[in-house]
C-alpha positions as CSV (number, residue, x, y, z in Angstrom):
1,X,0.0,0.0,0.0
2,X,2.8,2.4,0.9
3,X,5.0,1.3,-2.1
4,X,4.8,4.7,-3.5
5,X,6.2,8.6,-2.1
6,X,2.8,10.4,-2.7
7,X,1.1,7.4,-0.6
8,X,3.6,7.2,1.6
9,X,3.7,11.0,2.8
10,X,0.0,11.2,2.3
11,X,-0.5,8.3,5.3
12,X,2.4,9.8,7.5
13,X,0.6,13.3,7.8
14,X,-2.5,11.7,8.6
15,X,-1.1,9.6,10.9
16,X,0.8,12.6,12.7
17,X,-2.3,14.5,13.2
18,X,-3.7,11.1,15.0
19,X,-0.6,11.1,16.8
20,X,-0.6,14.8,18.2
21,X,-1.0,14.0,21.1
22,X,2.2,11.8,23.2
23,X,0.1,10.4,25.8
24,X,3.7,8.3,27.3
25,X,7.2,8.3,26.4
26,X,9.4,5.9,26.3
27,X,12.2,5.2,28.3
28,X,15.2,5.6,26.6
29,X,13.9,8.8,25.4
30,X,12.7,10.0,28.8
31,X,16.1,9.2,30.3
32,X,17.9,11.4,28.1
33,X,19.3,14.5,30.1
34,X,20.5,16.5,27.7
35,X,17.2,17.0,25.6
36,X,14.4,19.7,26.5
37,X,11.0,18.4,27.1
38,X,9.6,19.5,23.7
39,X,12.4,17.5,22.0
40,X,11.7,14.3,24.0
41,X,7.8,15.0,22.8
42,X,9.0,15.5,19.2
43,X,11.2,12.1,19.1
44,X,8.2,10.3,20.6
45,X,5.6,11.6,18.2
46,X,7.5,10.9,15.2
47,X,8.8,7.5,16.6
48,X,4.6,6.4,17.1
49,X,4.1,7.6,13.6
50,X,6.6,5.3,12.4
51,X,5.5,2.4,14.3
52,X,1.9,3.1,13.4
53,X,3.1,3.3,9.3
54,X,4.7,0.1,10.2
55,X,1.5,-1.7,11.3
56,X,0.1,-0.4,8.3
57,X,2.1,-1.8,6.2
58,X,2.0,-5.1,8.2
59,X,-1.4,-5.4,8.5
60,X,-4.1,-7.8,6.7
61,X,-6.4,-6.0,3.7
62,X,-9.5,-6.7,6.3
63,X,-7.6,-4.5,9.0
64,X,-7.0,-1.8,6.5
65,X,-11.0,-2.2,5.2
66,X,-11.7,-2.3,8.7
67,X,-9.8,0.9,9.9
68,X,-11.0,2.9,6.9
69,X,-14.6,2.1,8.2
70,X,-13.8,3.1,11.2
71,X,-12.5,6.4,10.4
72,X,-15.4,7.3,8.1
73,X,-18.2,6.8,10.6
74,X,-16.4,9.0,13.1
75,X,-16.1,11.9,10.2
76,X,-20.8,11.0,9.8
């Protein structure tokens, strides 16, 4: 599904709006010392995004129907 750049940025800036907010961080992040609070929130964010665009592309064609389904009766 993401074999191509357009598809592939297209799903990574919808993913990073779903992933605005960092609800934990993880621990080799949080333990760094010498990075602010806002950086350890930026490395998080974009490390969810890229473990939610590789369950994406790991996922069954049901799970994708099924997310997609998902997604449009939240937007009705």
């Amino acid at each position: 599904m993401l074999a191509n750049a357009a598809a592939r940025a297209e799903a990574e800036s919808v993913i990073f709006e779903d992933e605005r907010k960092v609800g934990f961080i993880d621990p080799d992040i949080a333990c760094a010392r010498s990075y602010s609070l806002n950086a350890k929130i930026a490395y998080q964010r974009q490390r969810n995004v890229e473990r939610r665009l590789q369950q994406l592309q790991n996922e069954w064609p049901w799970q994708k129907l099924e997310g997609i389904g998902r997604r449009i009766m939240k937007e009705i």
